[in-house]
C-alpha positions as CSV (number, residue, x, y, z in Angstrom):
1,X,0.0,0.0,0.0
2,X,1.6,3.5,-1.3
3,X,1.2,6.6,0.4
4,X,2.6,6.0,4.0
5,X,5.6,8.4,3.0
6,X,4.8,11.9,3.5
7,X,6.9,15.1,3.7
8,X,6.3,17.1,6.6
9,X,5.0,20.4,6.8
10,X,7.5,23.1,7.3
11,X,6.6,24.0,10.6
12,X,6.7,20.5,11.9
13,X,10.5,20.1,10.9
14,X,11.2,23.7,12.4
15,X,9.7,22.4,15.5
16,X,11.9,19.1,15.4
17,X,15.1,21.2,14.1
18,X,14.6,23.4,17.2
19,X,14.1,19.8,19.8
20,X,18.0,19.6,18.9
21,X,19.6,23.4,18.9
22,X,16.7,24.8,22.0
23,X,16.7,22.3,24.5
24,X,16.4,25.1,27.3
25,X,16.4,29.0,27.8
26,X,20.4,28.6,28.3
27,X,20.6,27.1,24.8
28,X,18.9,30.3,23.6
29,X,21.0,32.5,25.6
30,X,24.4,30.5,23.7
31,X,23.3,30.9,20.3
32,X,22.3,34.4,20.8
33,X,25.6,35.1,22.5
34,X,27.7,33.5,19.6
35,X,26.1,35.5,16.8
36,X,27.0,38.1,18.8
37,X,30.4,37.6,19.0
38,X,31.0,36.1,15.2
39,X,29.3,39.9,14.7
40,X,32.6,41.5,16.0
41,X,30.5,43.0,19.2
42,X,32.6,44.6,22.0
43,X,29.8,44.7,23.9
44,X,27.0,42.2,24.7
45,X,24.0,42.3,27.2
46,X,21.7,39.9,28.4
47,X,18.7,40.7,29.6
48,X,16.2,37.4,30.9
49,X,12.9,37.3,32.8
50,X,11.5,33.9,34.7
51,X,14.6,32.7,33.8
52,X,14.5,33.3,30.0
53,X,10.6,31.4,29.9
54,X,9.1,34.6,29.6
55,X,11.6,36.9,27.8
56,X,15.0,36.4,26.7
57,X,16.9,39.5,25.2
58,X,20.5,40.0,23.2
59,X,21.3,43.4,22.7
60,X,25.1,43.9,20.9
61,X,27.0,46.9,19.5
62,X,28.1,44.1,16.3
63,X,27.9,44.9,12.5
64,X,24.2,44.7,12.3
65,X,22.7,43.5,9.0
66,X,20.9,44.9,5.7
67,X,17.2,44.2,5.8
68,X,17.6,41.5,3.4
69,X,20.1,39.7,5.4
70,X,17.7,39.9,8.9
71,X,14.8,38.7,6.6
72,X,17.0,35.6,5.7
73,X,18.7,34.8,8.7
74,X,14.9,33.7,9.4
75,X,15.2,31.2,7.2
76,X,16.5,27.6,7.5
77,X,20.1,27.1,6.2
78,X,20.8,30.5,5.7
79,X,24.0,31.8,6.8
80,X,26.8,34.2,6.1
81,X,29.4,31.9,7.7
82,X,29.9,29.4,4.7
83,X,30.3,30.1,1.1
84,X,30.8,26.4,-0.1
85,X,31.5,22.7,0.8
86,X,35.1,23.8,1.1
87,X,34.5,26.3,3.8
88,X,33.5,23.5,6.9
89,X,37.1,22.6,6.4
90,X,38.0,26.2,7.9
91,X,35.0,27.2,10.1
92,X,36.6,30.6,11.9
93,X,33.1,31.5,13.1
94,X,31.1,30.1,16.4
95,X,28.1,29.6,14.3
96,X,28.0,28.2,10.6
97,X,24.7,26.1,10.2
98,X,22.0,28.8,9.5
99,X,19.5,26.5,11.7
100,X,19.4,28.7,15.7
101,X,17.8,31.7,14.7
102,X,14.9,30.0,12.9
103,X,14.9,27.2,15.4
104,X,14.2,29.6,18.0
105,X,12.0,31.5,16.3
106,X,9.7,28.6,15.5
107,X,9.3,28.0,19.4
108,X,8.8,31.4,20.5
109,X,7.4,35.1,19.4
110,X,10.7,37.1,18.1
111,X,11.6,40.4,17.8
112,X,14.6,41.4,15.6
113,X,16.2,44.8,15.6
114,X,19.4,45.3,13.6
115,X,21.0,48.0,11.9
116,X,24.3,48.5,10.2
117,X,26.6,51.7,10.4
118,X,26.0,52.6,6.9
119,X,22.3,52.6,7.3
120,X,20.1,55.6,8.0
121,X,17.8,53.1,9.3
122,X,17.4,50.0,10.7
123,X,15.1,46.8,10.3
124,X,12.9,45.4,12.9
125,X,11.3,42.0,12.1
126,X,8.2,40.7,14.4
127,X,8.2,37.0,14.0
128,X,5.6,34.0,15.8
129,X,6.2,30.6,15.6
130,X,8.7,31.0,12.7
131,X,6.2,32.9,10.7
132,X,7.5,36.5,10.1
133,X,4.3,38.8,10.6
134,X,6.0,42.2,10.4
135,X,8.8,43.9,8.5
136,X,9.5,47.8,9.3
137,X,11.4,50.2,9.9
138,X,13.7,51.5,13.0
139,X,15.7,54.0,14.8
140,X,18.5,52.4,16.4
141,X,22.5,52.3,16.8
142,X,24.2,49.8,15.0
143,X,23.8,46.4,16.2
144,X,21.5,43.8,16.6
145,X,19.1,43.4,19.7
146,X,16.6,39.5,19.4
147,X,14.1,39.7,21.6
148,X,12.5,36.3,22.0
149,X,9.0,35.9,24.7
150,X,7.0,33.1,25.8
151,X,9.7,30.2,24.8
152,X,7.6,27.0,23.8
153,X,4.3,29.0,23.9
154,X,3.5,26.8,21.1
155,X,5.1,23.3,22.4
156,X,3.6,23.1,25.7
157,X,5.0,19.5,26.7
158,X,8.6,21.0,25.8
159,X,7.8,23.8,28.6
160,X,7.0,21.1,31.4
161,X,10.1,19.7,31.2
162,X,11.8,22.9,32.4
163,X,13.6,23.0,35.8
164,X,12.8,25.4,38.8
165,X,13.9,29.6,37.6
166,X,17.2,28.8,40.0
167,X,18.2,25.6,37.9
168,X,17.7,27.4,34.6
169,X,19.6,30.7,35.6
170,X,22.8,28.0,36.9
171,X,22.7,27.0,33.3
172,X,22.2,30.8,31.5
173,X,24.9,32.0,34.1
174,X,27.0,29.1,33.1
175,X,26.5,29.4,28.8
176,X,27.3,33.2,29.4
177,X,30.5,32.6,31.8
178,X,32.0,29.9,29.8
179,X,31.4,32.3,25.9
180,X,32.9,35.0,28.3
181,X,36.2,33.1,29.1
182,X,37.4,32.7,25.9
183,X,36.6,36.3,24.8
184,X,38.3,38.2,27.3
185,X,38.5,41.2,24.9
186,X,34.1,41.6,24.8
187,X,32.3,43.1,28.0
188,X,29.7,41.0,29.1
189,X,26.4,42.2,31.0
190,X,23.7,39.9,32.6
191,X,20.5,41.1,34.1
192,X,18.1,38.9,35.6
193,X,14.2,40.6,36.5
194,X,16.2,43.8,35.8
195,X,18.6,42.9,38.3
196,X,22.3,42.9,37.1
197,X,23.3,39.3,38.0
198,X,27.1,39.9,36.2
199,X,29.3,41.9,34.9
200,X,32.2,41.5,32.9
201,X,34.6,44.3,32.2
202,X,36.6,44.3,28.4
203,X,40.2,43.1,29.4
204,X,43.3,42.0,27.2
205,X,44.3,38.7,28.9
206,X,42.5,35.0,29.7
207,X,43.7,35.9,33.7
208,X,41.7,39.2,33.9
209,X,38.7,37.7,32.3
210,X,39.2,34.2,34.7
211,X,40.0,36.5,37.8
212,X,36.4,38.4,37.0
213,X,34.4,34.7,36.9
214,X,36.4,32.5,39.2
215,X,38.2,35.0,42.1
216,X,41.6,36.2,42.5
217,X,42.2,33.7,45.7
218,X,41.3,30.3,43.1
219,X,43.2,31.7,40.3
220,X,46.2,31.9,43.1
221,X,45.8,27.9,43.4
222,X,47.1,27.4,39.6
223,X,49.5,26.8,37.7
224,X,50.1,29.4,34.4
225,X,49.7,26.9,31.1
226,X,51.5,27.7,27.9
227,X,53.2,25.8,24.9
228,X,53.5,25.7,21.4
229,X,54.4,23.5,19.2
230,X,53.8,21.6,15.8
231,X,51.2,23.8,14.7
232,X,49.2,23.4,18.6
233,X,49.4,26.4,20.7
234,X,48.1,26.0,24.7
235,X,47.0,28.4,27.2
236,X,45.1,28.5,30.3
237,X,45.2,27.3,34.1
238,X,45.8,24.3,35.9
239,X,44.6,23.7,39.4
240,X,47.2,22.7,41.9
241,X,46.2,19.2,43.4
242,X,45.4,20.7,46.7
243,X,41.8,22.3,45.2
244,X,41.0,19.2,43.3
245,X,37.6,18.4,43.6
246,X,35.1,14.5,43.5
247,X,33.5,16.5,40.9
248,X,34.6,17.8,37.2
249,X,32.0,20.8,37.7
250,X,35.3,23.3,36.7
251,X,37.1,21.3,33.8
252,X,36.8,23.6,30.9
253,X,38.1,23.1,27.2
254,X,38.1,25.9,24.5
255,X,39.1,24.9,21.1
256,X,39.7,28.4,18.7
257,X,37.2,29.7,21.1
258,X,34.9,27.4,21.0
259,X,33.4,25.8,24.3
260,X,33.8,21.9,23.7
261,X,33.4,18.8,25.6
262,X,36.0,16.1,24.7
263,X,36.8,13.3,26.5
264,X,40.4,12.5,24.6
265,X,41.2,16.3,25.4
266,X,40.5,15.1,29.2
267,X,42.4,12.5,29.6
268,X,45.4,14.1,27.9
269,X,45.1,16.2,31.0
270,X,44.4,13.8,33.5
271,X,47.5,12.0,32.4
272,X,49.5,14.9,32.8
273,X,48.4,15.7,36.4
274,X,49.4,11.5,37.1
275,X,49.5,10.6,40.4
276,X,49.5,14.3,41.2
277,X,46.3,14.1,42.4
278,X,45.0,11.6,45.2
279,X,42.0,9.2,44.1
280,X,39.1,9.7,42.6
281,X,39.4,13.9,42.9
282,X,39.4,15.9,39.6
283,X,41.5,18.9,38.7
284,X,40.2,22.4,38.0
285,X,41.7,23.5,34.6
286,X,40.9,26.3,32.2
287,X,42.5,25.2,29.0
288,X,42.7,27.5,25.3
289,X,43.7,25.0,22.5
290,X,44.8,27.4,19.6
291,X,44.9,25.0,16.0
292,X,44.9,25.5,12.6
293,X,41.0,25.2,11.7
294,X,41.3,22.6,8.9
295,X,42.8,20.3,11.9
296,X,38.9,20.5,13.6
297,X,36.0,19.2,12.2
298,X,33.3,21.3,14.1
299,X,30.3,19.7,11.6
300,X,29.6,17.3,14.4
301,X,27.2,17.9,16.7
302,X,23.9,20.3,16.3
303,X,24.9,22.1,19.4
304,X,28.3,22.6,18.3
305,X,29.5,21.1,21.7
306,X,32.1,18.7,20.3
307,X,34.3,18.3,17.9
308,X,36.6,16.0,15.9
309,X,40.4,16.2,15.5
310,X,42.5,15.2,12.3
311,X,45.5,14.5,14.1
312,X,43.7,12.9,17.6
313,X,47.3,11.2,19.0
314,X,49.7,14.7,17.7
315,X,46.9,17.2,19.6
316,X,46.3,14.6,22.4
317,X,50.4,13.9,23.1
318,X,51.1,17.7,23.0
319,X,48.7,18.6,25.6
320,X,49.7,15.6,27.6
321,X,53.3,17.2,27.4
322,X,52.0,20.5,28.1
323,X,50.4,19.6,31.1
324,X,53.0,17.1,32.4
325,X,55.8,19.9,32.0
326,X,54.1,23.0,33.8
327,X,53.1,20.9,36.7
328,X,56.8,20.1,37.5
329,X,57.5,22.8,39.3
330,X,57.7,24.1,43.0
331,X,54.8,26.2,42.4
332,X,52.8,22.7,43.0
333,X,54.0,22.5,46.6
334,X,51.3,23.3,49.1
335,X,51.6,26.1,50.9
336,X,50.2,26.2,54.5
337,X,48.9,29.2,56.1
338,X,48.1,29.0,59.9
339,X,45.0,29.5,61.4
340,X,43.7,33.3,62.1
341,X,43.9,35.0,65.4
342,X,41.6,33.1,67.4
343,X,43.0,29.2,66.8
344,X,46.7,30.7,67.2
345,X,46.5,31.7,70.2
346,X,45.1,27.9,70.8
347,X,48.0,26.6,69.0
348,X,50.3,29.1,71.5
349,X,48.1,28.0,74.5
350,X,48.6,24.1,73.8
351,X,52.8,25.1,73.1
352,X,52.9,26.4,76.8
353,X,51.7,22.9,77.9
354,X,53.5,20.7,75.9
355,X,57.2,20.4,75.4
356,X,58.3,19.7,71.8
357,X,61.0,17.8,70.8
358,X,63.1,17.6,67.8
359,X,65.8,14.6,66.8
360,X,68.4,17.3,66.8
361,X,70.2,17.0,70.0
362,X,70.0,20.3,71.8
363,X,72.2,21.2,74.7
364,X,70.8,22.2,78.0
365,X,71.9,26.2,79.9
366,X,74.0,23.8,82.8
367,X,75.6,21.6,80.2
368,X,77.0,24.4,78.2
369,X,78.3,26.1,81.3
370,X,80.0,22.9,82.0
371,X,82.1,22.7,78.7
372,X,85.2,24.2,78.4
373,X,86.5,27.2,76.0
374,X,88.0,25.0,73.8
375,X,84.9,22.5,73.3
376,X,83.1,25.6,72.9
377,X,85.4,26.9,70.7
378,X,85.0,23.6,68.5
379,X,81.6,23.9,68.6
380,X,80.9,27.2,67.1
381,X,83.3,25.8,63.9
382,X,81.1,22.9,62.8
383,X,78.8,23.7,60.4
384,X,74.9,23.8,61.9
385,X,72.4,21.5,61.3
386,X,70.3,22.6,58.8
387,X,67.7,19.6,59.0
388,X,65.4,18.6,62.0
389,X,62.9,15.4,61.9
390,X,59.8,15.9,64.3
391,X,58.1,13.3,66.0
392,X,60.4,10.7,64.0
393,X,57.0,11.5,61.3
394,X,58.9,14.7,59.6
395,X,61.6,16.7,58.0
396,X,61.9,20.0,58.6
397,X,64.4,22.2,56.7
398,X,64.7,25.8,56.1
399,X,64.3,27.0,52.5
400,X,65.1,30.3,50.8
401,X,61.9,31.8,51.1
402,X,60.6,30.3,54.3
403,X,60.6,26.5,55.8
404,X,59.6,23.1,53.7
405,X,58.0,20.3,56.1
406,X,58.9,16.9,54.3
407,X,56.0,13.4,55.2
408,X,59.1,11.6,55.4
409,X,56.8,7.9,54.6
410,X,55.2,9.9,51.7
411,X,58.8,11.0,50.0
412,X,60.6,7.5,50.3
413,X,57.7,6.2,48.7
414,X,57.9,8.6,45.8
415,X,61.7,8.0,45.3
416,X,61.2,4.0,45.6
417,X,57.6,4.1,43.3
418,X,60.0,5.4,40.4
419,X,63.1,3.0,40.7
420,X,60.7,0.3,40.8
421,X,59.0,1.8,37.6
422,X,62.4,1.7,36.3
423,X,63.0,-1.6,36.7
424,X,59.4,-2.4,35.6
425,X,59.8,-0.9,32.5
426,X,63.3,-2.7,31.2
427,X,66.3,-1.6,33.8
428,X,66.1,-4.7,36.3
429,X,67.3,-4.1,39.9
430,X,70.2,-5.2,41.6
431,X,69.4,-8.4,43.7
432,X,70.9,-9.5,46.7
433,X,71.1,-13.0,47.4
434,X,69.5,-14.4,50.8
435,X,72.5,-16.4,53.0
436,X,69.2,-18.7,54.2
437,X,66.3,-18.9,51.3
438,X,62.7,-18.4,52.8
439,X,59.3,-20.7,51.7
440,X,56.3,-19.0,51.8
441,X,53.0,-20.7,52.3
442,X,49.9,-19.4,49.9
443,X,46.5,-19.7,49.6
444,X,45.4,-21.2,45.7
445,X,44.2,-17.2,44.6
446,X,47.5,-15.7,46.2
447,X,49.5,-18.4,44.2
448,X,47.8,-17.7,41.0
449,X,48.4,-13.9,41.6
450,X,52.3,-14.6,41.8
451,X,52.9,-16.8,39.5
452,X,51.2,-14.0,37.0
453,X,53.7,-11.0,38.3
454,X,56.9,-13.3,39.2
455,X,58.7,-11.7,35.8
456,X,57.8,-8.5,36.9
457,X,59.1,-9.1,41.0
458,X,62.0,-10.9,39.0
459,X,62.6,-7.6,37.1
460,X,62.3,-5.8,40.8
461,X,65.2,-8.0,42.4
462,X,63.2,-10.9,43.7
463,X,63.9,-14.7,43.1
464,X,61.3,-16.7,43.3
465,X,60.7,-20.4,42.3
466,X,57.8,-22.7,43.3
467,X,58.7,-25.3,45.6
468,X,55.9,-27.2,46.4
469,X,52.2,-27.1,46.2
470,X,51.4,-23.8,47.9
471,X,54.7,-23.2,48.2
472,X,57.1,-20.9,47.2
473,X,60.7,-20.0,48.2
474,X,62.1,-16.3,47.8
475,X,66.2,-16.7,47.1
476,X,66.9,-13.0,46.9
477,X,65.4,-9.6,47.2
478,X,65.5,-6.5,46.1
479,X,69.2,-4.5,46.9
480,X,68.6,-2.3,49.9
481,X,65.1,-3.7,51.0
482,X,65.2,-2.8,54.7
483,X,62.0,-3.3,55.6
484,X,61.2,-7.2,55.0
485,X,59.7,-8.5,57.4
486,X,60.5,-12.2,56.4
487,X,58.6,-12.4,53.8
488,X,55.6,-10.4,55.2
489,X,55.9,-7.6,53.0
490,X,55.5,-9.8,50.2
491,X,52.7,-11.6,50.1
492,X,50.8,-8.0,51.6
493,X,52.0,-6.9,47.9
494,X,50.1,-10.1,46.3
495,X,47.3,-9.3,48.5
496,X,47.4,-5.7,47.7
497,X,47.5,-6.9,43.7
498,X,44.8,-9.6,44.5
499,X,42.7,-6.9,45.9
500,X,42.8,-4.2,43.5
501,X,41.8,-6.0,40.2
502,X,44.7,-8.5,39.5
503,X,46.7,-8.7,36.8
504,X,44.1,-6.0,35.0
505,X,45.3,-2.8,33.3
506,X,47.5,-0.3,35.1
507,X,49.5,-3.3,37.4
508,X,52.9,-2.4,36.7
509,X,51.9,1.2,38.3
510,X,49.5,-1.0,41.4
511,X,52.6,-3.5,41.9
512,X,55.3,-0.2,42.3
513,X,52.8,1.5,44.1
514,X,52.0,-1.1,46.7
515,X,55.8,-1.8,47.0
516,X,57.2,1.7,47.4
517,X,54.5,2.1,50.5
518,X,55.0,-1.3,51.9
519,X,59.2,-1.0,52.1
520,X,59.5,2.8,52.5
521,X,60.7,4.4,55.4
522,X,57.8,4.1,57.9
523,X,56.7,6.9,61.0
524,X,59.0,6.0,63.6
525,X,62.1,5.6,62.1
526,X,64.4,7.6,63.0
527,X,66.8,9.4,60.5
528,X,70.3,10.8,60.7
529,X,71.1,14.1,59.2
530,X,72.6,12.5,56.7
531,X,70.0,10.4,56.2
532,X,67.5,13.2,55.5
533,X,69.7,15.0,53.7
534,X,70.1,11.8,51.4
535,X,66.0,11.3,51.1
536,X,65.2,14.9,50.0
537,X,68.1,14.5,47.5
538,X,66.5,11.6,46.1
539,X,62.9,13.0,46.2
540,X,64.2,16.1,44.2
541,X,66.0,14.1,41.4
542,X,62.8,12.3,40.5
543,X,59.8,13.3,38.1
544,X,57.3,14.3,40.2
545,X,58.4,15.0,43.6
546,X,55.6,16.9,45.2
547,X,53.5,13.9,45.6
548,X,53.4,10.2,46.6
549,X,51.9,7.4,44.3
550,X,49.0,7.7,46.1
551,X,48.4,11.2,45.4
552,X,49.0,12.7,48.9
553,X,51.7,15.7,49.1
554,X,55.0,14.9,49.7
555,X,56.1,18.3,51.1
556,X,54.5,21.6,52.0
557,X,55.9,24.6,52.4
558,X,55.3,26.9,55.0
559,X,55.9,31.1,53.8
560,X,58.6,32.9,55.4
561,X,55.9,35.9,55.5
562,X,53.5,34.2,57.0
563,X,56.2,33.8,60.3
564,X,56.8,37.3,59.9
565,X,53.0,38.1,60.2
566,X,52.6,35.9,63.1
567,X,55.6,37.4,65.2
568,X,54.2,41.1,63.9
569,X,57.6,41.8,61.9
């Protein structure tokens, strides 16, 4: 039977275009905003009422357009932005598809003002449910101002569907923000009920603009991004690992100004941060990818939201890079400020009661009266100690600009996590050979586990050969491995391996990690100067010594100003 195809009316596919560019007041809001912007505006205000259901309005100080340009920008698939096939190979615009402004007016009743410089007038265009009812004239500056009112008056299950006024605000506030970030050179003003909500003073630099959305004190907590290279330049702000959050709420990508979403672009930056950051917390980054257009495909998405790359591992690998090689730097180091006023002078009332005690040996008033001028004399020639360790936990030691406090567990395990990783990954440790072999009794699952990583304990320094059923005998260990325990410490390890998914991706990384923290030095032990002096060598010669495989800080660092404001200097 024929006749069961049919083409649908006009404004049945408007309606259905619109279900993918409008899914909310916010999306208006973004589409408005970028025309805006593609229109060269320095200025751009944003007026909503009942959180854009009622009205919506973008007002801009842009080019403005003929009349016969406003009348077809009404139209489906009309555009300015593309002139031919070969121009979606080299999109500079945000929008290109001709399909928001006619997929918003098909949902809503629009007003259109615009007017160009050249123009003794301007054009105002009245349009209702994509129909245009009115074309006439208008006195305005130059610029464009769409007013759009009663959003889904004309698809009332759509309007159900929208959240509480607070909800949909979030998500204007956030659309506006986010456009904002990446056009630090356009002045941005939101009013909400006639209340101004934001504003966003013109500046000349992605700080300014970030410092005006996100506060001086969070962009304090990062870490300046910038490279270049291969035709891939990067800018922006990483978080320091201290202000990482359980949520990625504050993870934003730009590409060529474009707000995108990208999950290969996120884990090139999770990667970088490594075990930076402890488990399951995400960074806060704010991240400008600047490429060559005919390297994005932006043509993939209705919302323009993400994108596809043309050289995914080049773009991915250089941002990897680019993360990985700003974070190396002291500026990651926490930096500890001491409680105000009030819990000082609990912290000074708790010092009167409680005597503190260093390792350093420290001579008491009697017992230097007691020693002669020439012990004295000998005395004041030796070098002092420049290193203390507290509570046997640890390391204090004086630093240029004020005093580093060293988790002394925390930075052996950073220092032993990477010669293990060396080994693991082709330089095999130096084994030494045990004067009386040890056997090992397993359980059937600990067994399995072993006999799956013995080549990578061999490549650690460990011998190991089955002896018997369930048992095993260790030969040799590891050169150096203080903390043994008679074979204790190794089958923890197994356990450890057992216990966190087996021999499943990521267990050369699990077996170092459980290793470093199961033989590195331990709270309690206590440490010689030269000892100390030997660790924080160590922890400084490796890749990433401000935190432990685990993601905890190995150091912080404690400002020499903030001493001098506590003593009132």
């Amino acid at each position: 039977m024929s006749g069961k195809v049919k083409i649908l009316p006009d404004d049945l596919v408007n309606k259905i275009a619109a279900g993918e560019v409008v899914e909310r007041p916010a999306s208006v809001v973004k589409e408005l905003v970028e025309n805006s912007i593609d229109a060269g505006a320095t200025r751009i205000t944003i007026e909503v009422k009942a959180a854009g259901a009622r009205l919506i309005r973008v007002a801009d100080n842009g080019m403005g357009m003929s009349r016969e340009d406003a009348v077809l920008s009404l139209r489906r698939h009309a555009t300015s932005k593309l002139q031919s096939d070969s121009s979606l190979t080299n999109v500079l615009t945000l929008g290109f598809r001709g399909e928001a402004l006619p997929s918003i007016a098909s949902v809503s009743q629009l007003v259109l003002e615009t007017c160009q410089a050249e123009d003794v007038v301007g054009t105002r265009i009245v349009a209702e449910a994509g129909a245009i009812r009115d074309v006439s004239d208008v006195g305005r500056d130059t610029g464009t101002t769409v007013t759009v009112q009663n959003l889904f008056f004309n698809t009332p299950v759509r309007r159900k569907f929208l959240k509480a006024e607070v909800t949909e605000m979030r998500h204007i506030t956030a659309a506006i923000s986010n456009l904002a970030l990446a056009y630090p050179e356009i002045s941005f003003r939101l009013l909400h009920e006639e209340r101004e909500l934001l504003y966003l003073e013109r500046h000349d630099s992605y700080r300014k603009r970030a410092e005006g959305i996100f506060g001086k004190t969070l962009l304090e907590k990062t870490v300046t991004l910038l490279f270049r290279s291969e035709g891939v330049g990067i800018e922006g702000f990483l978080g320091k690992p201290e202000i990482a959050k359980t949520s990625r709420a504050h993870q934003l990508l730009f590409v060529n100004g474009r707000p995108i979403i990208s999950r290969l672009l996120t884990h090139a930056v999770t990667a970088g941060y490594g075990s930076l950051l402890p488990k399951d917390a995400h960074p806060f980054f704010l991240i400008f990818l600047h490429l060559d257009p005919h390297m994005v495909d932006v043509n993939v998405h209705p919302t323009k939201k993400e994108v596809r790359f043309s050289k995914e591992s080049l773009i991915h690998d250089q941002l990897f890079r680019a993360v990985r090689h700003s974070l190396h730097t002291e500026e990651v180091i926490p930096e500890v400020r001491l409680e105000e006023t009030e819990g000082f002078e609990r912290l000074r009332a708790s010092a009167q009661q409680t005597s503190f005690s260093f390792s350093r040996p420290v001579l008491a008033q009697a017992e230097i009266g007691k020693q002669s001028a020439a012990e004295q004399g000998t005395a004041e020639q030796q070098p002092p100690v420049s290193m203390w360790q507290l509570h046997q936990k640890y390391i204090l030691a004086p630093i240029k600009n004020g005093l580093i406090v060293v988790d002394q567990h925390a930075a052996a395990e950073r220092v032993i996590y990477e010669e293990a990783m060396q080994n693991l990954e082709g330089k095999p440790g130096t084994a030494q050979q045990l004067l009386f072999p040890l056997v090992l009794e397993l359980t059937p699952a600990q067994l399995q586990v072993m006999e799956d990583i013995a080549p990578l304990l061999e490549l650690m320094g460990f011998g190991i050969r089955q002896f018997g059923p369930g048992t095993v005998v260790v030969d040799a260990i590891p050169a150096g491995l203080k903390h043994w325990g008679h074979g204790e410490t190794l089958v923890e390890i197994i356990d450890e391996v057992l216990n966190s998914g087996g021999v499943s991706s990521g267990l050369k990384q699990r077996l170092a990690a459980s290793y470093a923290c199961k033989t590195a030095i331990k709270t309690g032990d206590k440490l010689s100067p030269e000892e100390m002096q030997a660790l924080i060598d160590q922890l400084f010669a490796t890749r990433e010594p401000f935190r432990c495989p685990h993601g905890r800080p190995t150091l912080i660092k404690i400002p020499l100003e903030e001493f001098d404001h506590r003593f009132g200097r």
